[in-house]
N, C-alpha and C positions, 0 to 999 in steps of 0.2 A: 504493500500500500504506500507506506512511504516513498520507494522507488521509483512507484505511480506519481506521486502527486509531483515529486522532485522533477520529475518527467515533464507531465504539465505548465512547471513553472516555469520551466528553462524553456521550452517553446513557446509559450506565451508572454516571455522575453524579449525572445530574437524577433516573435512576430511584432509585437510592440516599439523593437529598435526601429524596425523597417516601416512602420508605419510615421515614428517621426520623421525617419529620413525624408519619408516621400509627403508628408503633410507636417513640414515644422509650426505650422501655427498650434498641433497640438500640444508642443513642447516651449510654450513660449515663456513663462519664465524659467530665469535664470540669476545667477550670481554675476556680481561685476567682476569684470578682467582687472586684471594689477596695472600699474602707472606702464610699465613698459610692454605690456601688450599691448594696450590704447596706446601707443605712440608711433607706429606705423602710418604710409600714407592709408587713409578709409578704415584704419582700422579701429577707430569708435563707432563705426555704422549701426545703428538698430536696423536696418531694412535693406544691405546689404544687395541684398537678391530681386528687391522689387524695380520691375524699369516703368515707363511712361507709356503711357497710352496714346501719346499721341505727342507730335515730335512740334515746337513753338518756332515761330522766324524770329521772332523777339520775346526779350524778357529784360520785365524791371523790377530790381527788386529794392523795395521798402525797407530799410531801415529806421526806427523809433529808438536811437540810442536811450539805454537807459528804460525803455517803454515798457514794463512788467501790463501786467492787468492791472493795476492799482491806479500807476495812472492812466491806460485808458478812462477804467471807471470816472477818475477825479474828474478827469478834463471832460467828457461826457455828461456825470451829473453837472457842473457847471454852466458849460454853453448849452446844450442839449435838454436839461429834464432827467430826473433818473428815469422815466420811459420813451425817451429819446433814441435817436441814434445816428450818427455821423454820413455826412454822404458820401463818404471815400473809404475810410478808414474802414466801417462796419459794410460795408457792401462789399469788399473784397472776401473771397470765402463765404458767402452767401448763393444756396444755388436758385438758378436764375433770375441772381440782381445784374448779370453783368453779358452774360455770353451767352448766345443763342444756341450753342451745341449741351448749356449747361454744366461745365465742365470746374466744381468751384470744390473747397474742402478748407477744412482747419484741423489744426490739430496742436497740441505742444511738442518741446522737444527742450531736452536736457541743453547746459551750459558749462558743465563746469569745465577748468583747464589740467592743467600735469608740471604746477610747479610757482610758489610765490612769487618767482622773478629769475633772473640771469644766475641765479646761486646755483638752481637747481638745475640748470643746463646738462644733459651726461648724464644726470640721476632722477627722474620724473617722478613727482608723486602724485595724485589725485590730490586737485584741490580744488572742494566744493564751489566759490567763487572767484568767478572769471573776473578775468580785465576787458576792457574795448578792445585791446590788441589782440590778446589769445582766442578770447571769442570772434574776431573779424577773420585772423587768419583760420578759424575753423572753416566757416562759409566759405573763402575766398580759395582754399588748396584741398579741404576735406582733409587736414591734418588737423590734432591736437596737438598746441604746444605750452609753454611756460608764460606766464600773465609778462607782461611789456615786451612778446616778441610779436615781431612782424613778418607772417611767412616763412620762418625757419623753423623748422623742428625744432625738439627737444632737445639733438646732439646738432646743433645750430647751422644746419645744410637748411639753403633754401629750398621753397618749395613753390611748384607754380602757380599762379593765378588763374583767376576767371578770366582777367582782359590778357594776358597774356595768352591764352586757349583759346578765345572769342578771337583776337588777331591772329592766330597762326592759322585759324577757320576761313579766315576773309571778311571777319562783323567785323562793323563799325560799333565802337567803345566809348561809354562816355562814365563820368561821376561826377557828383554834385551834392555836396554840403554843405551846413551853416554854420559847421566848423575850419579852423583853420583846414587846409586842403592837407599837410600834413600829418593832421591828428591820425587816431590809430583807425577809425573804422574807414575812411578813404584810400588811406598811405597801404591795407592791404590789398591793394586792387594795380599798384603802383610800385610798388617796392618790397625790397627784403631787408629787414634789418633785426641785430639783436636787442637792439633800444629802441624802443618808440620814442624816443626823445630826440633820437639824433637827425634833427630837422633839415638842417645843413650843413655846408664845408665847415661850418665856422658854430656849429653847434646851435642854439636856441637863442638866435639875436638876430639884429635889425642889420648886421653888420659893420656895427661898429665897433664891436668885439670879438672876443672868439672863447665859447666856453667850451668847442668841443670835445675837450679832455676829460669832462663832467657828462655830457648827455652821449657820447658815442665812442662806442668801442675802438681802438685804436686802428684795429685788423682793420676797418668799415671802409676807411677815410681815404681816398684816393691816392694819396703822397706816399699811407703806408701801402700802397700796391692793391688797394682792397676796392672794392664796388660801387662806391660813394652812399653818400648821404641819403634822405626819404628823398629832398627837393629835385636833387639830382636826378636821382634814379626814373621820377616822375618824366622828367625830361626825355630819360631814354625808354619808355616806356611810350610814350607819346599815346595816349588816351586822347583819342578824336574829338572830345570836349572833355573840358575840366573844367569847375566853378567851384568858386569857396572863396574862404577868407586865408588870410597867412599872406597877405602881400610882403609885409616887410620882409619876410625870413627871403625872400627871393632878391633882397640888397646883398647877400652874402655874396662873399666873394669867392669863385675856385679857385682852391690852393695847389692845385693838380691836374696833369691830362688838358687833352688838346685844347680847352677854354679857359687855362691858369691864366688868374691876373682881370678877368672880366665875371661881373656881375651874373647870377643867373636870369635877370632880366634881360640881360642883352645876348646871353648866351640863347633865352628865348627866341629872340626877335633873329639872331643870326641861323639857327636851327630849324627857322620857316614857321614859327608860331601865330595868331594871331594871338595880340596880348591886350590886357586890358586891365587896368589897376585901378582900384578905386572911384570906378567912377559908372554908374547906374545908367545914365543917358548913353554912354559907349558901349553897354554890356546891352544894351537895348536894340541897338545896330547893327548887332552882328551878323551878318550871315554867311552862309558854306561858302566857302572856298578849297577848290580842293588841293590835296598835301596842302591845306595850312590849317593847322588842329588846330581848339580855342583854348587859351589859358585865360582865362578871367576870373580874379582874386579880388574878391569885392571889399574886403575889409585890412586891416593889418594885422589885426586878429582874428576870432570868433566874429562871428557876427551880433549884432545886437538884437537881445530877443524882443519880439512882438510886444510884449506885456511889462510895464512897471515892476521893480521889486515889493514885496511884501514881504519881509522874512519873517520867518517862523519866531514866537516868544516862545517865554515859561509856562507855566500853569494859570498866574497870579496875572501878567502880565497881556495874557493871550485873551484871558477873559475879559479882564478892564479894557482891550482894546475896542471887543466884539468883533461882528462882523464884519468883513469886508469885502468888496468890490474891486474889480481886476480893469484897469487901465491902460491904454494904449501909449505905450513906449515913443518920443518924438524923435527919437534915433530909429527906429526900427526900420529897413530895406522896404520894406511892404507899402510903407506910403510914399504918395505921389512925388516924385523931384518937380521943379519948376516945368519942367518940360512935359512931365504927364504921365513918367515914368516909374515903374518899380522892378525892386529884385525881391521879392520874398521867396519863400522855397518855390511854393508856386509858380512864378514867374519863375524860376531857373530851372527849372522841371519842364515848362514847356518850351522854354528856350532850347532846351539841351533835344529833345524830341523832333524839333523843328531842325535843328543841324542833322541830326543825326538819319533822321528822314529823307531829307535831301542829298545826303551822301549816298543813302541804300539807293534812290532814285536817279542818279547820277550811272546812265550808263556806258561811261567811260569805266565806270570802276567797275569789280565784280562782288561789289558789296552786294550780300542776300539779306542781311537783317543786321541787328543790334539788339548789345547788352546794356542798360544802365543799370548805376546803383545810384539812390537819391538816400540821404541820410541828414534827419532832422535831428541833426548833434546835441542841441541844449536844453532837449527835456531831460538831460541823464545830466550834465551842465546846472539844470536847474534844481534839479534833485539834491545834487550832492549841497546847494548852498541853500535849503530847506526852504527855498520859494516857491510858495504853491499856485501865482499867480503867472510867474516863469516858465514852468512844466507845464501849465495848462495853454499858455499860447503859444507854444513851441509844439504841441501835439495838434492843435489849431492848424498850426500851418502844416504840418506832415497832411492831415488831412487835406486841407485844401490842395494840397501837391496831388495826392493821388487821385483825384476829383479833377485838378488840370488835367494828368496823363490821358484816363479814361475819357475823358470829353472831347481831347487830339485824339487821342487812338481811334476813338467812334467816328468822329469825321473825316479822318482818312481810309476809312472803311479796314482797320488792320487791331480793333477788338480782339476781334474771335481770333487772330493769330499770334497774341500776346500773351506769355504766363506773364501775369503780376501776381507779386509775392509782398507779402507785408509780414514784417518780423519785427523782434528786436534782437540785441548784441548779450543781452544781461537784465534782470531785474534791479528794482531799487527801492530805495526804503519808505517812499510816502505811504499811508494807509489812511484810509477812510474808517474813523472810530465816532463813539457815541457822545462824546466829550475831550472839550482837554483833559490831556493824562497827565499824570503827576508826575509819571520819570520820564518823559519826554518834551521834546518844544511840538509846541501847532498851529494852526493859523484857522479862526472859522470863515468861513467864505457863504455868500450871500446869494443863491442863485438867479439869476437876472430872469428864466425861464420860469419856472415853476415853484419858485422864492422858498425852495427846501433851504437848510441851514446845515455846512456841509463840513465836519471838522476834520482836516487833515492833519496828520500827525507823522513828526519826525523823527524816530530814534536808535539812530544805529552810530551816529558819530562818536569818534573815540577819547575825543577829551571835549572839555567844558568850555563853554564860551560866555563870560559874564556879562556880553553885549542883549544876551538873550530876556535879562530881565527888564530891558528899558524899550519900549517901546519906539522911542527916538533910535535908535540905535538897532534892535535887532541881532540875530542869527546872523554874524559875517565867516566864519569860520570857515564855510567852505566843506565843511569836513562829514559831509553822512556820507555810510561806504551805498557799496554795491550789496544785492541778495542774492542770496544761490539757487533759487526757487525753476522750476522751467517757466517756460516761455510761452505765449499766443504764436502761433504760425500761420496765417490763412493763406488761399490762394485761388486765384480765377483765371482762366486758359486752358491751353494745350499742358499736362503732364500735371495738373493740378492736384491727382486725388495721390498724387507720391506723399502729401503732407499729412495724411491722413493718421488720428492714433497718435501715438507716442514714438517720435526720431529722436535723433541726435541732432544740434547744432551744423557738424559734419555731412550728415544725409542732406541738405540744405543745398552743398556745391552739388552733389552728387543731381538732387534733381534739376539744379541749373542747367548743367552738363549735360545731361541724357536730353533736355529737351531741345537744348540746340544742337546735338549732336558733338559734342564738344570731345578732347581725349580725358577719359577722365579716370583709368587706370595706370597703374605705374607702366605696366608694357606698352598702353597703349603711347602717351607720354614720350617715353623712350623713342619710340617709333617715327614721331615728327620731327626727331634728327638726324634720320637714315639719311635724307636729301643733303645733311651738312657740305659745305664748300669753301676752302681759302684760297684767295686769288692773293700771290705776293707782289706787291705794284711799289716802282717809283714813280712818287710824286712829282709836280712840277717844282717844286723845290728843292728837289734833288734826294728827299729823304725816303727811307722805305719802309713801309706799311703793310699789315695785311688784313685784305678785306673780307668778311666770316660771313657768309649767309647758312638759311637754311636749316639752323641749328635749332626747330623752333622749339624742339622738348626739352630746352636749359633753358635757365633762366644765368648761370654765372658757364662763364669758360675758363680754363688754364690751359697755360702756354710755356712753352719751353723752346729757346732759340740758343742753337749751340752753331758754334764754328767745326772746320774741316777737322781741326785736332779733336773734336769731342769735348771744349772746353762751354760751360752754360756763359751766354751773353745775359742773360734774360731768364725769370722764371716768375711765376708766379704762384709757388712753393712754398707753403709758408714755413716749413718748417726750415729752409734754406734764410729766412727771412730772421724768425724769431722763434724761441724753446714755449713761448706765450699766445704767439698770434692764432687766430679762429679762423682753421682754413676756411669755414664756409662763407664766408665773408670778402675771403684771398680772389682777386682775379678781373674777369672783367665783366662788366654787367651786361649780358645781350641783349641787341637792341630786338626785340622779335616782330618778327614777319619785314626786319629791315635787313641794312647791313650792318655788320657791325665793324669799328676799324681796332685794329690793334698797329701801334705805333713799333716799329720794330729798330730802338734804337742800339749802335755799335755793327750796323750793315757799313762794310766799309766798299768804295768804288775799286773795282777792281780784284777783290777778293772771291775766290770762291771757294764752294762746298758749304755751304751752309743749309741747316738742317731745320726747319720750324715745325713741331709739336700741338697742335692745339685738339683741345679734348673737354667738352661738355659736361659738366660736374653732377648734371641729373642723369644725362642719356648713359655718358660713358662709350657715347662715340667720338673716337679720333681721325682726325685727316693729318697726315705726314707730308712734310711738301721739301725740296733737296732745290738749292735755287744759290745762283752767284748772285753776287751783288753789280749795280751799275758799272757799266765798262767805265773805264776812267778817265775817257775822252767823251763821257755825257752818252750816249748810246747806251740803249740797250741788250745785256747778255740772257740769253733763257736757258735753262736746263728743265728735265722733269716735263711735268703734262703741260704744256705749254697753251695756253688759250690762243684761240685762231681768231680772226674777224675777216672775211672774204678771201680765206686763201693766203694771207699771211699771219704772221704771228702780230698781236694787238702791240701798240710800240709800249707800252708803260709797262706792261706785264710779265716779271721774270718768272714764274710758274706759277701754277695752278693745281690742285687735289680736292678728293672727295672723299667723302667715305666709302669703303668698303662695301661691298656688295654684301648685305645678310643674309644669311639662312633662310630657306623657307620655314612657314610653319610645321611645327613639329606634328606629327600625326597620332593617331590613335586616341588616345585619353585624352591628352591639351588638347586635340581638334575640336574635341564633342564636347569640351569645357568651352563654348564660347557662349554668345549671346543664350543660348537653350541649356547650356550646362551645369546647372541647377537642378531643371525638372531632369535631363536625362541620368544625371547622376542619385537622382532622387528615385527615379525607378528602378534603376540596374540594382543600389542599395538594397529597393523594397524587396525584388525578385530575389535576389542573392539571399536576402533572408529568410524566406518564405520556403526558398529551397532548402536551407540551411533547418529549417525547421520540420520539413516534409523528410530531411537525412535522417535527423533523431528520432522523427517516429520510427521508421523501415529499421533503425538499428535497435529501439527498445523491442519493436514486434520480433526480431532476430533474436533477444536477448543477451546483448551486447551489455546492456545497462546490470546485467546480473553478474559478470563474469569477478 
């Protein structure tokens, strides 16, 4: 009997194994992975295996930095009514508020990071609350990393972007914030760094200092041989439109590489940009031009929010003040200049669409769509400085941003072919309670709608501020954190119901990616540098250069340039460099879906054998190129693959290489693991078990089981 039943259960095991394999949703929970499991590229995915139903030309995706449900609710009861509801904000994710195929979903999704800051770099741990950075590079690579990185892993290798994916695709790319353009949730869409701080060559100023020994790693900095700066990198990134604020930080000056000694403003203006600083009637003007991407930096900071401050008091202080009324800020972008103009998120929302439109429409180019990101930076801005009239018009305009898009989208008939996604980066700490609380600051607010009486409450800041007891005075500290809570995710379009249920921050890029068709695994990735190319050219100034296409599955390269003896001219090595520096950081930053140049100084004329090295830091594909230097009567010498133009050799060009031809796909198992290899491995598993189970009967009926 025993024997029997032992029988029984060991087959009703194996049929059970086989039954999750081939239906995992019956096995759906689970325990969480350790810090350095979650630290692979996708590898915090919850939904791993689910793709899109249907594939978007565009996609824009909403950011509410700082935007929890709290303050959705706050800024809802408020303007709205608490039975109210937004017409951007809450019609996203609503089915059949937006798209006639009905294609709409919400859902949450986890936030946390793998580490309190740069310490933990090498050793990841789970840590429940995210930063703007850790959590933007989540969306922006489908990596987890450490709170103030930007786009690098854990063990500080960058990692790709969305616009960097979007351009090697052939989209047109834009971003648009109310924060500095550098800050952490735009700067991931633009750059790779270990510090979110390190704004520019010259660190976090206007340029007339240089603090970047304090905000940026040294490896980073161009002079140390490293990638540059967030500003910089923006630049070689060239995002088809940019808006924000952080004009000043673009007075820095480069301290290195082919623009040392000039402004990145004018490094702008010489690199084909159109630019536009400070000034609302300019940024109003704009239109497509093609190769001239927009930079327009509306402020020298942040921008200024919508709404009047109100800071949060005490208990004592909060109630003698009462109620209060939210006011219209006379800095604020959103109102009219002399001329009739404005910039509110709104207005650069549909600015950025209207470029962007006209570029896909532009049939010189072979632009098929576009990605934005729009990001209403200072409701999380407003939060941390417990002004609850701040937060509430900073979620104001996010709405009305997504209420512009849908309203362009709808009349250029291109709705139904757009996911939009509205999210946030992290929660934060306002709440909607029954009264002032006694260990906490609040502020009661007055509804102008439905005249409820609304107590918002702030307390998570880490030390005391005794401004809090004076009403004149107020909450200045600045200092509420962030929550570790998940997040609202909705979304309306093509590939919508991916949000559906409980993801991860990370599944976020993943449904970008699948709906534009984007490469959004590591092989796939790789694979968009099979095409890599370096041409080695003298300049007309006699110097020699090498020019790097094609490499689009990197985001950094290194190089190696040796003479005929086998001696290094040139490296970007860091360990040849320093026992300290971060290689990932080492090298040169690709320009993708461009050229990129590398400067190949200590080519002497007349010299040959010389040997140049360059190899792709994500792909880890290299091209090898064997090339003399200019004859020494100014002529050109060529060795190696020698680039043609009509039958002779091109006069600048001393050789030329590619990469290597790859392997085909591997057959058998990796074949049937592709797009289907999921459900077919989900079967074979089942059948395998089933078998395996139908073995142990024929061997108990044999009595095997007795022996």
């Amino acid at each position: 009997m025993r024997r029997h039943q032992g029988l029984k259960a060991a087959a009703a095991a194996v049929i059970a194994t086989g039954m999750i394999v081939t239906f995992p949703s019956m096995a759906f929970a689970q325990d969480g992975k350790s810090a350095t499991e979650l630290s692979g590229h996708g590898a915090a995915q919850r939904i791993a295996t689910t793709g899109v139903t249907s594939k978007a030309k565009n996609v824009i995706l909403f950011i509410g930095d700082g935007m929890g449900d709290s303050e959705i609710t706050v800024a809802r009861d408020y303007l709205k009514g608490a039975s109210g509801s937004f017409d951007g904000l809450d019609s996203i994710g609503q089915p059949g508020a937006l798209t006639s195929n009905g294609e709409a979903a919400t859902g949450q999704y986890t936030t946390y990071s793998l580490g309190s800051g740069s310490k933990d770099a090498g050793n990841p741990v789970v840590t429940p609350v995210t930063d703007s950075a850790a959590s933007g590079s989540g969306w922006a690579t489908g990596t987890k990393t450490y709170n103030n990185a930007v786009d690098v892993d854990v063990n500080q290798n960058a990692q790709l972007n969305l616009i960097e994916l979007a351009k090697a695709k052939g989209l047109a790319t834009g971003n648009v914030t109310t924060a500095e353009i550098q800050d952490a949730t735009p700067a991931v869409l633009e750059s790779h760094s270990t510090q979110r701080s390190c704004y520019g060559p010259q660190g976090k100023t206007d340029g007339t200092s240089d603090n970047s020994a304090k905000n940026c790693d040294a490896s980073q900095l161009k002079q140390n041989g490293g990638i540059g700066s967030i500003s910089e990198q923006l630049l070689d990134t060239r995002a088809d439109v940019t808006i924000g604020g952080g004009s000043k930080y673009f007075k820095q000056t480069a301290q290195a590489g082919t623009y040392k000694g000039t402004t990145l403003w004018e490094q702008a203006t010489e690199r084909g940009y159109q630019t536009v600083s400070n000034d609302v009637d300019a940024f109003s003007k704009l239109t497509y031009k093609k190769n001239s991407p927009v930079l327009a930096l509306l402020s020298d900071g942040n921008m200024p929010t919508q709404y009047d401050t109100t800071p949060a008091l005490s208990q004592k202080a909060t109630e003698e003040r009462g109620a209060v009324t939210c006011s219209t800020s006379s800095s604020w972008l959103g109102n009219k200049t002399a001329s009739g103009n404005s910039a509110s998120l709104a207005d650069m929302t549909d600015k950025a669409i209207d470029l962007l439109q006209s570029q896909v429409g532009d049939t010189s180019t072979s632009t098929s769509g576009f990605f934005l990101q729009v990001e209403g930076a200072s409701i999380d801005k407003q939060d941390h400085a417990a002004n609850a009239c701040g937060q509430i018009g900073e979620t104001d305009d996010l709405d009305k941003a997504i209420s512009a898009a849908v309203a362009k989208l709808k009349t250029r008939g291109e709705l139904d072919d757009t996911l939009i996604i509205v999210t946030a980066d992290h929660a934060h700490t306002s709440q909607i309670v029954s009264e002032p609380p006694a260990y906490a600051l609040s502020t009661i607010l007055k509804s102008p709608v439905d005249g409820s009486t609304i107590v918002v409450s702030y307390g998570t800041a880490t030390s005391v501020d005794s401004g809090a007891d004076d009403a004149s005075v107020g909450y200045t500290a600045g200092g509420m954190e962030h929550t570790g809570t998940q997040l609202r995710i909705a979304a309306s379009g093509p590939g919508a119901d991916r949000v559906t249920g409980l993801t991860d921050q990370t599944d976020n890029f993943y449904t970008i990616a699948k709906a534009l068709g984007l490469a959004s695994t590591t092989s796939e990735q790789k694979a968009l540098s099979d095409s890599g190319k370096v041409a080695v050219k003298k300049k007309s100034d006699g110097s020699v250069s090498a020019e790097v296409t094609g490499f689009d599955g990197d985001s950094v390269l290194s190089y190696t340039l040796k003479d005929s003896t086998g001696t290094i001219l040139a490296t970007t090595d860091s360990s040849a460099k320093s026992a300290n520096a971060i290689s990932g950081v080492q090298g040169v930053r690709v320009a993708t879906a461009q050229t990129t140049d590398i400067a190949l100084d200590g080519v002497e004329s007349g010299a040959t054998g010389y040997t140049l090295s360059v190899t792709g830091k994500q792909s880890g594909k290299t091209v090898t190129v064997s090339f003399d230097g200019p004859a020494a009567d100014g002529s050109t010498t060529t060795s190696g693959d020698v680039a043609k133009k009509g039958g002779k050799e091109a006069a600048s060009t001393l050789a030329t290489g590619k990469v290597a031809e790859q392997p085909s796909a591997a057959t058998g198992v990796a074949t049937l693991l592709g797009r289907t290899g999921s459900a077919v491995l989900g079967v074979v598993a089942a059948v395998a078990a089933l078998a395996l189970a139908g073995g142990i009967a024929v061997a108990a009926r044999r009595g095997l089981f007795t022996r």
